[in-house]
C-alpha positions in Angstrom: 28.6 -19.1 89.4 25.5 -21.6 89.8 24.6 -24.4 91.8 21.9 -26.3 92.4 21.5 -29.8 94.3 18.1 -31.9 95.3 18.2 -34.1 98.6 15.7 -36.7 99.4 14.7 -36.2 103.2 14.4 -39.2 105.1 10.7 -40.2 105.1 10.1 -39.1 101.0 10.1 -35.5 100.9 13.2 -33.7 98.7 14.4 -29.9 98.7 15.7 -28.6 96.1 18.3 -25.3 95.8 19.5 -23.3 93.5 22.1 -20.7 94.2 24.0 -17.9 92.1 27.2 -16.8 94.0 30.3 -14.9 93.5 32.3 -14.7 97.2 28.7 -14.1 98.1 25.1 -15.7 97.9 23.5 -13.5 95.4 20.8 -15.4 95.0 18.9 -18.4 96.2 15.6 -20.5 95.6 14.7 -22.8 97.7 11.6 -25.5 96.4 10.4 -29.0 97.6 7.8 -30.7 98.6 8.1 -29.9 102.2 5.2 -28.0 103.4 6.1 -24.1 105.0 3.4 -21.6 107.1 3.2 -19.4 106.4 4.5 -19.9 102.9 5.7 -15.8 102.6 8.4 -17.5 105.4 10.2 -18.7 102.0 11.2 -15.3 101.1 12.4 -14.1 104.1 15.1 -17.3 104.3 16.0 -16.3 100.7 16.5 -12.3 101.6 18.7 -13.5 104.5 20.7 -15.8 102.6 21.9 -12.5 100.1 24.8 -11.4 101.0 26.1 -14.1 102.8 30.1 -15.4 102.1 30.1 -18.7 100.7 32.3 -20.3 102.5 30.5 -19.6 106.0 29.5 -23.0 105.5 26.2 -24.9 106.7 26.8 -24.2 110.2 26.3 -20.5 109.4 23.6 -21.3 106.7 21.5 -23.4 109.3 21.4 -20.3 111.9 20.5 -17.6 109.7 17.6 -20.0 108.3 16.7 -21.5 111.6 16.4 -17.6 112.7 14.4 -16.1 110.2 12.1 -19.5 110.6 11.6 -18.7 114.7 11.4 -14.6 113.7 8.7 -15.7 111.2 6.9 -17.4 113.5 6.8 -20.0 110.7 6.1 -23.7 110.9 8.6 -26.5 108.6 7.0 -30.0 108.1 8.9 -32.6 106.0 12.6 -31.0 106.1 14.5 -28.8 108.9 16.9 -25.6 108.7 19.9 -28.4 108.9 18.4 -30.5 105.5 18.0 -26.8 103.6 21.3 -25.5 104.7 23.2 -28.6 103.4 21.8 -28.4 100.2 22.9 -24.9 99.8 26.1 -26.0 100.8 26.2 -28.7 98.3 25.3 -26.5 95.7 28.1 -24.5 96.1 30.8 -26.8 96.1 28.9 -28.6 93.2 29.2 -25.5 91.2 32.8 -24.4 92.1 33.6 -28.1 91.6 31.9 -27.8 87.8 33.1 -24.0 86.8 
């Protein structure tokens, strides 16, 4: 299945996802506006997404992207782990909701 969803940050910015997903994230991208350093920080949320049950929810989402972002050492200006890990979850259930 696929999902995507764009939310507008408070302030301007927007993040958009895009997931494919069975039980399981198999894929995600995440894209915006938002400004991320280093940038390579992206991929390492993505990797750490894979593999993930769906239904963990944004609670679960949020920690494994809030991790990677402190292991990183990386820096997120214009959206948070909590704004990123929503979307995901909204693309999901936007995409079960449309399959």
């Amino acid at each position: 299945m696929h999902g995507k969803c764009k939310i507008k940050v408070p302030g301007g910015k927007m993040v958009s996802v895009k997931v494919d997903y069975g039980k399981k994230i198999e894929r995600v991208s995440i894209l915006g506006d938002f400004f991320l350093h280093p940038e390579s920080a992206i991929n390492k949320i993505e990797e750490r997404l894979k593999g993930i049950d769906t239904e963990s929810g944004k609670n679960a989402f949020e920690m494994i992207i809030a991790n990677a972002l402190k292991e990183e050492k990386a820096s997120l200006i214009g959206a948070d782990a909590g704004i990123i890990s929503s979307a995901i979850e909204k693309a999901i259930n936007d995409g079960m909701a449309s399959d």
